[in-house]
C-alpha atoms as an extended CHARMM CRD file, in Angstrom:
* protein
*
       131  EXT
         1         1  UNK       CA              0.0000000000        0.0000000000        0.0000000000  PROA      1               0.0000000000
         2         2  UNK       CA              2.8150000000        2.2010000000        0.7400000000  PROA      2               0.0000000000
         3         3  UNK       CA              3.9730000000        1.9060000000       -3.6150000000  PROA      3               0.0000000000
         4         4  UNK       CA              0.2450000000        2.3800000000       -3.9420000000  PROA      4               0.0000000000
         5         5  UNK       CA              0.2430000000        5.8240000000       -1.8260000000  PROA      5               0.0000000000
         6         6  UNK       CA              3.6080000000        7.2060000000       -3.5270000000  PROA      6               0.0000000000
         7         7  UNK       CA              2.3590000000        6.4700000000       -6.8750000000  PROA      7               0.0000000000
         8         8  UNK       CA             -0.9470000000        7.9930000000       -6.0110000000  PROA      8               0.0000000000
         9         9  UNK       CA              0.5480000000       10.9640000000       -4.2880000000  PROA      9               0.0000000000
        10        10  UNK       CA              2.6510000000       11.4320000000       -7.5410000000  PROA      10              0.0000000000
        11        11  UNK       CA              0.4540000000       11.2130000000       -9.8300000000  PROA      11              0.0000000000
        12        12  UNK       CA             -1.9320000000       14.0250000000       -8.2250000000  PROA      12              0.0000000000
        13        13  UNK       CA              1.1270000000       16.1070000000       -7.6750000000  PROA      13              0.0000000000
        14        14  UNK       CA              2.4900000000       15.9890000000      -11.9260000000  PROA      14              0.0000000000
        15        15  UNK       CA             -1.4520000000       16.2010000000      -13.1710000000  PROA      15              0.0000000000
        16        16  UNK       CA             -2.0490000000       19.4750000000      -10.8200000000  PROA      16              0.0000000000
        17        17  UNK       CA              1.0500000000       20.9590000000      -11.7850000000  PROA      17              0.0000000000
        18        18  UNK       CA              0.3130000000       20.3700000000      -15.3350000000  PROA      18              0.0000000000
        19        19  UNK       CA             -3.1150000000       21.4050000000      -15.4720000000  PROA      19              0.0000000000
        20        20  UNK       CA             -2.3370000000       24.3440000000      -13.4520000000  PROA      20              0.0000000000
        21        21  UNK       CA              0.5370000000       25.5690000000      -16.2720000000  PROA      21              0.0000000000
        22        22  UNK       CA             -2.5390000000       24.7260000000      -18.9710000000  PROA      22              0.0000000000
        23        23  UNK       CA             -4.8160000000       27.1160000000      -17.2540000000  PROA      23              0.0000000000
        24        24  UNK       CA             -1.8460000000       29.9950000000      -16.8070000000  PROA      24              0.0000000000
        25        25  UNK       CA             -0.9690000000       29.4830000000      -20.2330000000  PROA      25              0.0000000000
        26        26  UNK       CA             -4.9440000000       29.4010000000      -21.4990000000  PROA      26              0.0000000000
        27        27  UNK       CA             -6.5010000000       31.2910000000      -19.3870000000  PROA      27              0.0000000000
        28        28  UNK       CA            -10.5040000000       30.8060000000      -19.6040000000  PROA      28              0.0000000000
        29        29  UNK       CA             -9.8680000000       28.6920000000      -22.8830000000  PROA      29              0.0000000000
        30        30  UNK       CA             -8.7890000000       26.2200000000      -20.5610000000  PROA      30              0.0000000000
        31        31  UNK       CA            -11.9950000000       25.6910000000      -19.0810000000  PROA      31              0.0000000000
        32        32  UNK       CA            -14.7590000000       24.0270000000      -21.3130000000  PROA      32              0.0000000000
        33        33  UNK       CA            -18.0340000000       26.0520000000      -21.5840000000  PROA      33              0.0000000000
        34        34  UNK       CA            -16.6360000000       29.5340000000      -20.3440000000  PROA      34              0.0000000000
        35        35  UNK       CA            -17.1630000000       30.8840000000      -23.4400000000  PROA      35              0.0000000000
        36        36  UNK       CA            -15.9290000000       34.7200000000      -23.3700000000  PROA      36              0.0000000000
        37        37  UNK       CA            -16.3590000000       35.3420000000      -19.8070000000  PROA      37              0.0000000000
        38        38  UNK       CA            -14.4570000000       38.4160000000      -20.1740000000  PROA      38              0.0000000000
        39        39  UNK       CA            -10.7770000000       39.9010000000      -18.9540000000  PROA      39              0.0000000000
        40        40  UNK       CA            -11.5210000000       39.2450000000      -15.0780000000  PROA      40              0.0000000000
        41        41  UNK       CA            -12.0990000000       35.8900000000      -15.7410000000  PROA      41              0.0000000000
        42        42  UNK       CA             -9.5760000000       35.3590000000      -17.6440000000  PROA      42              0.0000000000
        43        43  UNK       CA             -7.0940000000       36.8330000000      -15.0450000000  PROA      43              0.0000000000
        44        44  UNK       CA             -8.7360000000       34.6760000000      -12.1680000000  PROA      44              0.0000000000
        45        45  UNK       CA             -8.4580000000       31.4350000000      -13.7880000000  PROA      45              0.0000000000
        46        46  UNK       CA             -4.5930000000       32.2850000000      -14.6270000000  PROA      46              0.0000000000
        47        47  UNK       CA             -4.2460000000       32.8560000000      -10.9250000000  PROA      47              0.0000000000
        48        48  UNK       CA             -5.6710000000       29.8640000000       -9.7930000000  PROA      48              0.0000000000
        49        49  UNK       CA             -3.7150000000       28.0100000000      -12.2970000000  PROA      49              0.0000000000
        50        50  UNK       CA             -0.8250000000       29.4000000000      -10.7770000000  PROA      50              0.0000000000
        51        51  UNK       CA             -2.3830000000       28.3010000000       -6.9300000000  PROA      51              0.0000000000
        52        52  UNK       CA             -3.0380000000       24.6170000000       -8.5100000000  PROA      52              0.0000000000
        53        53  UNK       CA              0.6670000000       24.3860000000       -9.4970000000  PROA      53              0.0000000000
        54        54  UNK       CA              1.4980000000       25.3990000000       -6.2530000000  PROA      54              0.0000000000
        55        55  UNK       CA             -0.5270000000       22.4990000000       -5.0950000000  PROA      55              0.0000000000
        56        56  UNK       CA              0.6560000000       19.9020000000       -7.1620000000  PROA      56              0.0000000000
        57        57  UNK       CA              4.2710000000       21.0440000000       -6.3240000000  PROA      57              0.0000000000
        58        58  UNK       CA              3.3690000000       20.1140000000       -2.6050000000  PROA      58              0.0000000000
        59        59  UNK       CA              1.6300000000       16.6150000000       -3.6560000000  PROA      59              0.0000000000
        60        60  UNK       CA              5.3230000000       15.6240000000       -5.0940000000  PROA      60              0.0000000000
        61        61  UNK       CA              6.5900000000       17.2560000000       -1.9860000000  PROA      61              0.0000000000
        62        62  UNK       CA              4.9270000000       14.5400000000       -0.0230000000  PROA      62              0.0000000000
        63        63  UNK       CA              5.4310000000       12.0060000000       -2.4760000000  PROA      63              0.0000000000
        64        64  UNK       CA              9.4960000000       12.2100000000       -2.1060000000  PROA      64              0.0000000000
        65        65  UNK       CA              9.4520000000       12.1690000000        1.4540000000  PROA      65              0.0000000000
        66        66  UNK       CA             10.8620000000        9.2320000000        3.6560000000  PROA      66              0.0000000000
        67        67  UNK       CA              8.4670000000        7.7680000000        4.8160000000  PROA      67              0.0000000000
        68        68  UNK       CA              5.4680000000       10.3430000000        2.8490000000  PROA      68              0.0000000000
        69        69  UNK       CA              4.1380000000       11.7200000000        6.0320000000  PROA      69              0.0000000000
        70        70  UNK       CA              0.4450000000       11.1080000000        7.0300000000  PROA      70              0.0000000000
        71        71  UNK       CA             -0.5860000000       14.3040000000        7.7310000000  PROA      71              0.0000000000
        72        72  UNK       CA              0.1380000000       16.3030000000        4.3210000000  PROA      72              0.0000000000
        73        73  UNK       CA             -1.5710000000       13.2680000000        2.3610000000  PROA      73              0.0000000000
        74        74  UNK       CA             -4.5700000000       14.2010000000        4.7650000000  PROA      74              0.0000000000
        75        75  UNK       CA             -4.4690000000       18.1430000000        4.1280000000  PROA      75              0.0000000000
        76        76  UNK       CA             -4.0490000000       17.8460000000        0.7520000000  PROA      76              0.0000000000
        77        77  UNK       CA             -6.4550000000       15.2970000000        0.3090000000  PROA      77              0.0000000000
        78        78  UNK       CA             -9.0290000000       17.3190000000        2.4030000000  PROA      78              0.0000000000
        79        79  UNK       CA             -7.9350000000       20.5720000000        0.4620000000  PROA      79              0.0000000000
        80        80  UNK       CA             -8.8360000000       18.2690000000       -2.9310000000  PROA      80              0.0000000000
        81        81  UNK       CA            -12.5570000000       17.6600000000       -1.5160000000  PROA      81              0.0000000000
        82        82  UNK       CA            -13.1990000000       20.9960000000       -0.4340000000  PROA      82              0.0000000000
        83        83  UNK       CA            -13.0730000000       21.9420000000       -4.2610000000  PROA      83              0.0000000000
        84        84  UNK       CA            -15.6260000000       18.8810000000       -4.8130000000  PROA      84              0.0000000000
        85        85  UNK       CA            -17.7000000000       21.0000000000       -1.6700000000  PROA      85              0.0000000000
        86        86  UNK       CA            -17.2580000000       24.1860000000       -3.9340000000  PROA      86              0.0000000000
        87        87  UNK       CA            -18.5150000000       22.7620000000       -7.5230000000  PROA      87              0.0000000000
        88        88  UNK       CA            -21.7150000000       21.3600000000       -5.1010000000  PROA      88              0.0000000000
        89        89  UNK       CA            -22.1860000000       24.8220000000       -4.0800000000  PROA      89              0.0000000000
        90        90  UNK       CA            -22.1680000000       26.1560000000       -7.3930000000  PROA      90              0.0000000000
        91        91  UNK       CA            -24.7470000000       23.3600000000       -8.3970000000  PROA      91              0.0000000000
        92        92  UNK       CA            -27.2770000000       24.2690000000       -6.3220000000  PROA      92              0.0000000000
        93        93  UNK       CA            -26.5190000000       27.5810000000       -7.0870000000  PROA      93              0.0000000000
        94        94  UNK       CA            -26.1790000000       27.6680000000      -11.0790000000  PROA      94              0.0000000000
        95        95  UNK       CA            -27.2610000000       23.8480000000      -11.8650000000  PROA      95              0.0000000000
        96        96  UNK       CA            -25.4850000000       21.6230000000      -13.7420000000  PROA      96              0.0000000000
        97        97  UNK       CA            -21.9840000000       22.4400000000      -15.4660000000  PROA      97              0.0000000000
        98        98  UNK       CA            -20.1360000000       20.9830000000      -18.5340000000  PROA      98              0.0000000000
        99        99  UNK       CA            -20.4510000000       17.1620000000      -18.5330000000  PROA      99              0.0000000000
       100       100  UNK       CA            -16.5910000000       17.7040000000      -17.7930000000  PROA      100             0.0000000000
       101       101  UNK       CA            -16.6280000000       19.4370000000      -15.0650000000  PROA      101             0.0000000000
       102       102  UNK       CA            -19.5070000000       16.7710000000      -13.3870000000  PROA      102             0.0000000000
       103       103  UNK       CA            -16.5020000000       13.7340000000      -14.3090000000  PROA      103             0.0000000000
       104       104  UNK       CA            -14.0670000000       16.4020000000      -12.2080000000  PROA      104             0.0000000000
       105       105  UNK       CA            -16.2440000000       16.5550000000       -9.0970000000  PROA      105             0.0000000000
       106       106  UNK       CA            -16.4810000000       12.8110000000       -9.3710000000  PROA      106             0.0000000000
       107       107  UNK       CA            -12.6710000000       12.1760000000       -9.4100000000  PROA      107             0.0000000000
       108       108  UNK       CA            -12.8250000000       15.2560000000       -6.6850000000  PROA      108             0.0000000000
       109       109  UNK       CA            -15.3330000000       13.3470000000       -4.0430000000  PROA      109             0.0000000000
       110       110  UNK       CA            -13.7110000000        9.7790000000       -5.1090000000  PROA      110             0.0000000000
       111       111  UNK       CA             -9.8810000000       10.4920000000       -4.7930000000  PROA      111             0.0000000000
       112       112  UNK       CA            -10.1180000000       12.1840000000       -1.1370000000  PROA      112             0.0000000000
       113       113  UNK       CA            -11.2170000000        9.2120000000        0.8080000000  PROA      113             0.0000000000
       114       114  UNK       CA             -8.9000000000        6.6870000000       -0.5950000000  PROA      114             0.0000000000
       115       115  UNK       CA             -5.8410000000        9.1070000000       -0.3410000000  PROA      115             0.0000000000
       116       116  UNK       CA             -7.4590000000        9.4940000000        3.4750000000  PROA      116             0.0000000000
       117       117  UNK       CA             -7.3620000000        5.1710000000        3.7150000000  PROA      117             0.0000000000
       118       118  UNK       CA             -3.6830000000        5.4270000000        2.4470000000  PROA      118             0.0000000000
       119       119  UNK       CA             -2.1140000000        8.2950000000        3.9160000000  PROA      119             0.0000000000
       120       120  UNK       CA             -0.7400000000        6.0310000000        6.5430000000  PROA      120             0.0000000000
       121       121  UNK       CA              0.6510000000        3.4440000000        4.8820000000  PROA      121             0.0000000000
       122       122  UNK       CA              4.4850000000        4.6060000000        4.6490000000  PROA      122             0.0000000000
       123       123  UNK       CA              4.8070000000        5.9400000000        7.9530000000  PROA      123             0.0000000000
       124       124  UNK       CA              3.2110000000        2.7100000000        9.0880000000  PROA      124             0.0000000000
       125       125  UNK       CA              5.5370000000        0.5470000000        6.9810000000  PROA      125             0.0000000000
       126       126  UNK       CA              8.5600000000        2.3050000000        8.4550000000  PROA      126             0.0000000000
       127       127  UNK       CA              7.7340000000        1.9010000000       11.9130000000  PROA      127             0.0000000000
       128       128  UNK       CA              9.2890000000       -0.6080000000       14.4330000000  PROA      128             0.0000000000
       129       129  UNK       CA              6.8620000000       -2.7500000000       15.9530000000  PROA      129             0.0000000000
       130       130  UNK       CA              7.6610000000       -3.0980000000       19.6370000000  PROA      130             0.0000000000
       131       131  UNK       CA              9.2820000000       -6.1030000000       21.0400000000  PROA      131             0.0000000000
C-alpha cells in the first residue's frame, strides 16, 4: 500500500502541476463552456492556475518524502474535496456544469477518501513494531 500511496501521491502532484501551467498558459480557454467570460475571468483562472501548481508542487513534496508523512496526504487530500464542496455549491446555485466538469467533481469526491485510507501506509511501513 505504501507503492500504492507514492504512486498515487505522484500522480496528483504531476497532473495538478500540469493542469495548473494549462490554465496559466490558457486562461478561460482552458476551461470548457466559459465561453468569453471576459478579462476578469480570464485573469482569475490564470491565478488559480498558478495556486493549482502550487498544489501539485506540494503533492510531489509529499510524495518524495521518507516515509510520505500522514498528515500532508490528509491536508491535501481534504484541500482536494473541499473543491468537490465548492462545484456542489455552485450546483445548487447555477445547476449543472459541462459534462466535464460533473466527471471532475467525481474524481474530486472519489480520490479524497482513498488518499485518506492510504495516507498512513508509509509511515506505518517504516515503523518498528515493539518487542
Amino acid at each position: 500500500m505504501a507503492a500504492t500511496l507514492k504512486w498515487l501521491s505522484m500522480v496528483m502532484g504531476v497532473a495538478c502541476v500540469g493542469i495548473g501551467f494549462l490554465h496559466m498558459a490558457l486562461g478561460i480557454d482552458s476551461v470548457p463552456d466559459m465561453g468569453s467570460s471576459g478579462v476578469t475571468a480570464d485573469s482569475q483562472s490564470r491565478f488559480f492556475g498558478a495556486i493549482f501548481v502550487g498544489y501539485g508542487v506540494a503533492w510531489i513534496w509529499a510524495a518524495r518524502q521518507s516515509p510520505i508523512p500522514a498528515l500532508a496526504i490528509r491536508w491535501l487530500a481534504g484541500i482536494f474535496l473541499l473543491g468537490a464542496v465548492g462545484r456542489a455549491i455552485s450546483l445548487a446555485v447555477h445547476g449543472w456544469p459541462h459534462w466535464f466538469q460533473i466527471v471532475l467533481t467525481i474524481i474530486e469526491i472519489v480520490l479524497p477518501p482513498v488518499c485518506f485510507w492510504l495516507s498512513t501506509a508509509d509511515e506505518n511501513r517504516t515503523t518498528p513494531t515493539p518487542a
